[in-house]
C-alpha positions as CSV (number, residue, x, y, z in Angstrom):
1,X,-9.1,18.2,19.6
2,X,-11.1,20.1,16.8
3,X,-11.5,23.3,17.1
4,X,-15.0,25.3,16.8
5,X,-15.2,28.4,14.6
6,X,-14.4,31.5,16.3
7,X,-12.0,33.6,17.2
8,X,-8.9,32.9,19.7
9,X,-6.8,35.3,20.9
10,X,-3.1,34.1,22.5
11,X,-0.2,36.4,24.4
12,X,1.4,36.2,27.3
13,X,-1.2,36.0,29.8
14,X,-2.1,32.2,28.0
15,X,1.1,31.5,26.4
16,X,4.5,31.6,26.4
17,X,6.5,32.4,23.1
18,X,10.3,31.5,22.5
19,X,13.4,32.4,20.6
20,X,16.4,29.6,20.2
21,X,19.7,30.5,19.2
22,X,22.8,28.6,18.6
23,X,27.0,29.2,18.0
24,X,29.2,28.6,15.4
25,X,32.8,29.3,14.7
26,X,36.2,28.3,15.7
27,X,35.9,29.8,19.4
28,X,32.1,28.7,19.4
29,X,33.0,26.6,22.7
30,X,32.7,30.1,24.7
31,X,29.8,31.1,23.7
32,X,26.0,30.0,24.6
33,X,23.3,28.7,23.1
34,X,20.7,31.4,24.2
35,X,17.2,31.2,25.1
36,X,15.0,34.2,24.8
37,X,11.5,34.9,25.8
38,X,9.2,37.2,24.1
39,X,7.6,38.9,26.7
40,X,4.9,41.0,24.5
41,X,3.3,39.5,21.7
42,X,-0.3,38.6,20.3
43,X,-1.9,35.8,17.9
44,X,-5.1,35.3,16.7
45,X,-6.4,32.5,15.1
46,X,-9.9,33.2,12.9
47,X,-11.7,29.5,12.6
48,X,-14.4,29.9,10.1
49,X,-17.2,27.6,9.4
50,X,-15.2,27.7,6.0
51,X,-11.6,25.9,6.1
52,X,-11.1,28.5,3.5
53,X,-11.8,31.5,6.3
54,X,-9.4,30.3,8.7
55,X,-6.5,32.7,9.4
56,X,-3.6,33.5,11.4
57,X,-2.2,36.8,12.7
58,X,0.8,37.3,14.7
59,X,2.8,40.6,16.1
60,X,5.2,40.8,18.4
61,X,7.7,43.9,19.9
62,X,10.9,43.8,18.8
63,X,12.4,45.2,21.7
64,X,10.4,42.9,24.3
65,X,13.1,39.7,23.8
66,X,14.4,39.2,27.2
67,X,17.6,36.5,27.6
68,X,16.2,34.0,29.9
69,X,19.5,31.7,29.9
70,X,22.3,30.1,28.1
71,X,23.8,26.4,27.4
72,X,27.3,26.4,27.4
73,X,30.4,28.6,27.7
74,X,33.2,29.0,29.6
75,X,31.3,30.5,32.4
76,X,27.1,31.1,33.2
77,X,25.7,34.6,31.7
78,X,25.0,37.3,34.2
79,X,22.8,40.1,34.5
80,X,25.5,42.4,32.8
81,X,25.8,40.1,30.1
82,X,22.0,39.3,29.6
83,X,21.4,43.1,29.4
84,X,24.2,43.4,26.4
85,X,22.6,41.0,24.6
86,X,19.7,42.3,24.3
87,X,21.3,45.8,23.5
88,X,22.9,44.1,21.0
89,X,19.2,42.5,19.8
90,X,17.4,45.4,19.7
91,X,20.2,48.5,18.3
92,X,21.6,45.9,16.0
93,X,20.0,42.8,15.2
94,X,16.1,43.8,15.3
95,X,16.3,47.5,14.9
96,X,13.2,48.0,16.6
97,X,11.6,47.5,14.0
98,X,8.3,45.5,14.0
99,X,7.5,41.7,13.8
100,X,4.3,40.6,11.8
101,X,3.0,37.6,10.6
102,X,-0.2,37.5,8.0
103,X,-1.2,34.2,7.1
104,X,-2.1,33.6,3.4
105,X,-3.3,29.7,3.5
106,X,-4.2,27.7,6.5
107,X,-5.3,23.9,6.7
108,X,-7.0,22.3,9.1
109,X,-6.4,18.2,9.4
110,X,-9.3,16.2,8.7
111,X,-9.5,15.7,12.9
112,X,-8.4,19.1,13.8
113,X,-5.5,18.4,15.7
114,X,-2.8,19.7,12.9
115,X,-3.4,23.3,11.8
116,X,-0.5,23.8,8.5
117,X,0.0,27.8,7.9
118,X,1.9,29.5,5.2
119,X,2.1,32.9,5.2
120,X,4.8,36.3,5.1
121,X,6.6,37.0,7.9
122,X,8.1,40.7,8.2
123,X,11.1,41.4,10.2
124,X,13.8,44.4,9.7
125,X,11.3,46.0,6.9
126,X,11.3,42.9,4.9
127,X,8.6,40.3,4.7
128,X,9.5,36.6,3.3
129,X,7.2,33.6,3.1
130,X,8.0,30.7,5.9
131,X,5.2,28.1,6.6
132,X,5.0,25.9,9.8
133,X,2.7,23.8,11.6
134,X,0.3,24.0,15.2
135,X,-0.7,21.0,17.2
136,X,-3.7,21.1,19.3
137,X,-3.8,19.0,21.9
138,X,-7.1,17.2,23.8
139,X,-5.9,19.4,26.6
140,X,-6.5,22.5,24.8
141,X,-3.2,23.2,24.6
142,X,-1.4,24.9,21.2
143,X,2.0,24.4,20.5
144,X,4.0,24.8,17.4
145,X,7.6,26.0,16.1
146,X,9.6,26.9,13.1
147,X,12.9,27.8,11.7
148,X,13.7,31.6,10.7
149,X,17.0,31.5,8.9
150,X,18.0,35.2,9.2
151,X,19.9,36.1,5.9
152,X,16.5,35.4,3.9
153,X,15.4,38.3,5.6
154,X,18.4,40.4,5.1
155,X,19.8,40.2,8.4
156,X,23.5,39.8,9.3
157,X,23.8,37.2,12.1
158,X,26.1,38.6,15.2
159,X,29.6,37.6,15.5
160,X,32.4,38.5,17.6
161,X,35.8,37.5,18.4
162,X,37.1,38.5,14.3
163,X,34.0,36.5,13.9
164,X,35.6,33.2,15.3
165,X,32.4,33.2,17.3
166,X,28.6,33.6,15.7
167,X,25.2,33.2,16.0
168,X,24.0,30.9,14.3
169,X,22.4,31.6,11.3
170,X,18.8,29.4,11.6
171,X,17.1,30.6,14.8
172,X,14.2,28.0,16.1
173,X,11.2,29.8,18.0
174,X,8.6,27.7,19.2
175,X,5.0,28.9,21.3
176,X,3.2,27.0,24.0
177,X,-0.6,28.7,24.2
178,X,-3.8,27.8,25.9
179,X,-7.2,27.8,24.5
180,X,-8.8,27.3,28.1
181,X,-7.9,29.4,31.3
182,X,-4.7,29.9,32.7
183,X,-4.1,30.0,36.6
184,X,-3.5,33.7,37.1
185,X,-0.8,32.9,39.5
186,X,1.3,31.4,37.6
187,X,1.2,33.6,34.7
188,X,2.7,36.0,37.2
189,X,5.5,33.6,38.2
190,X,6.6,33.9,34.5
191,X,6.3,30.9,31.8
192,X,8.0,27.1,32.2
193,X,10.7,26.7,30.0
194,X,10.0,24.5,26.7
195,X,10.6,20.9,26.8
196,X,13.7,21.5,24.6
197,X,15.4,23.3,27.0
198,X,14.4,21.0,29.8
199,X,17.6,20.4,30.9
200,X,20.2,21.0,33.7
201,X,23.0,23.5,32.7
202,X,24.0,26.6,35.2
203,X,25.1,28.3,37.2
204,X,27.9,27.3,38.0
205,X,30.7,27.9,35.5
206,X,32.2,25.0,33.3
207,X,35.7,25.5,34.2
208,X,37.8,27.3,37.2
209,X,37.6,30.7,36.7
210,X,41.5,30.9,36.0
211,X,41.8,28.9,33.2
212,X,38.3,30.2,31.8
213,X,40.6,33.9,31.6
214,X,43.9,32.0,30.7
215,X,41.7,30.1,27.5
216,X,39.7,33.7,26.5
217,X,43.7,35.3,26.6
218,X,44.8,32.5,24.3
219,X,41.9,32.9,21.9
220,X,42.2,36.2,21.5
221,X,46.3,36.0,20.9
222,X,45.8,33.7,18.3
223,X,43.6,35.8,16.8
224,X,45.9,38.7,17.2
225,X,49.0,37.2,16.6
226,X,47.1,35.8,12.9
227,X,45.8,38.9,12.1
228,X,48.5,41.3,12.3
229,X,51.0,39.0,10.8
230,X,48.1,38.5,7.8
231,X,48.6,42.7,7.2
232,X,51.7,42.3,6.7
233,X,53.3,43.4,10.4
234,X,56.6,41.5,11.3
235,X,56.5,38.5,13.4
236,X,58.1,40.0,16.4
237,X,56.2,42.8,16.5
238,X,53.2,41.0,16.4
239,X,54.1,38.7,19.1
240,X,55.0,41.3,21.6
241,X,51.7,43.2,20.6
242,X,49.5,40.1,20.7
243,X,51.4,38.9,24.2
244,X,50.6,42.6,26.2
245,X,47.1,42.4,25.2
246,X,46.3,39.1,25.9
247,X,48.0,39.6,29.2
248,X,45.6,42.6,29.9
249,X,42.5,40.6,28.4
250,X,43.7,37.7,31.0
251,X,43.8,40.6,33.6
252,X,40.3,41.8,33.2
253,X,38.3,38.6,32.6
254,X,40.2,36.9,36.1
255,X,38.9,40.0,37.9
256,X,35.6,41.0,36.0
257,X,34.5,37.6,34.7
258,X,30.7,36.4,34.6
259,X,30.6,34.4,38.1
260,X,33.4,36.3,39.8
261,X,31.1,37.5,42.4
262,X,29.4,34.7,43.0
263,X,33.2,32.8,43.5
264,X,34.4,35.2,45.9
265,X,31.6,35.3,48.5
266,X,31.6,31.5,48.3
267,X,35.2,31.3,49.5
């Protein structure tokens, strides 16, 4: 489809934008895979008669990223844990700060169904070049995605667990948009996931409950047991240390575990 000159303007009433993350680390196995929606955002595409005119500008608020679900884990994310995250996005990762995007070259393919953009990207008070490419389709639809890799900007991707378990350090995000008009109703009902994500993977949780709280306990005595012994702490001392507070960590994830609720009004 080739686009005629003018100017487009994209957000959330005719698109959908997405964040991907991934884990690393030893303990990456209880962690997810997140998928985050940006809920406010705007782009707007310039087509000049001129290939030379064309332009793309992008903003989005920082603190609009909403965790929309998760692959993997021990057990599914709830509310609680959703709503942490995205504490932990916006007071730590983010900043509040704002996200811009000023395109500096744009090409058009010679049958207008490949747009290629290069241009600065701003995120924590730093802007950095990235470049990535749009596909238009004969539907009118506009889709595209690229790879941020957060330490080029200066930001520290979040770990946990004595950093056993991290984000990973490339985050994907990828936008679906419409040129034509969008059925108001289902704008409202919120946007369809992206084909990568297509997949089946919740609610329920990957193991028992039990042995979800007896593996988190073990992680974090190993972790304990290591560290205290690495300071220079004697072995027994560390053992009995690390034992009582994996016992109490054991304790609190049986009874306030992601999915506990849902488990006991099953039963």
């Amino acid at each position: 489809m080739s686009i005629p000159a003018g100017t487009y303007t994209f957000g959330p009433e005719n698109g959908a934008l997405w964040v991907m993350t991934t884990r690393t680390g030893a303990a990456a196995p209880a962690g997810h895979d997140l998928l985050i929606h940006v809920t406010t955002w705007q782009a707007t595409l310039e087509v000049g008669e001129d290939p030379a005119q064309t332009s793309v500008v992008f903003d989005a608020d920082a603190t609009s990223l909403r965790v929309r679900d998760g692959i993997g884990g021990m057990q599914p994310l709830g509310d609680d844990d959703k709503a942490n995250i995205q504490e932990t996005i916006d007071d730590e990762i983010l900043k509040r700060t704002a996200i811009e995007f000023r395109s500096t070259s744009v090409e058009r393919g010679a049958d207008g169904s490949r747009i290629s953009v290069q241009g600065d990207l701003t995120l924590v008070g730093q802007s950095r070049p990235i470049a990535f490419d749009l596909t238009v389709g004969d539907d009118g639809k506009l889709s595209g995605s690229t790879v941020v890799k957060q330490t080029n900007w200066g930001m520290t991707p979040y770990s946990t667990l004595f950093v056993a378990l991290k984000v990973g350090d490339e985050v994907k995000v990828v936008i679906d948009a419409s040129f034509g008009p969008v059925d108001p109703g289902r704008v409202a009902e919120g946007p369809d996931l992206p084909d990568a994500f297509e997949v089946e993977w919740h609610h329920e949780p990957i193991v028992d409950p039990g042995i979800s709280s007896f593996l988190w306990a073990l992680i974090f005595f190993l972790f304990l047991w290591f560290g205290m012994t690495a300071v220079g702490m004697s072995r027994g001392t560390a053992l009995i240390l690390a034992l009582l507070a994996s016992f109490f960590i054991f304790l609190f994830v049986r009874t306030h575990g992601v999915g506990r609720q849902d488990t006991d009004q099953s039963l």
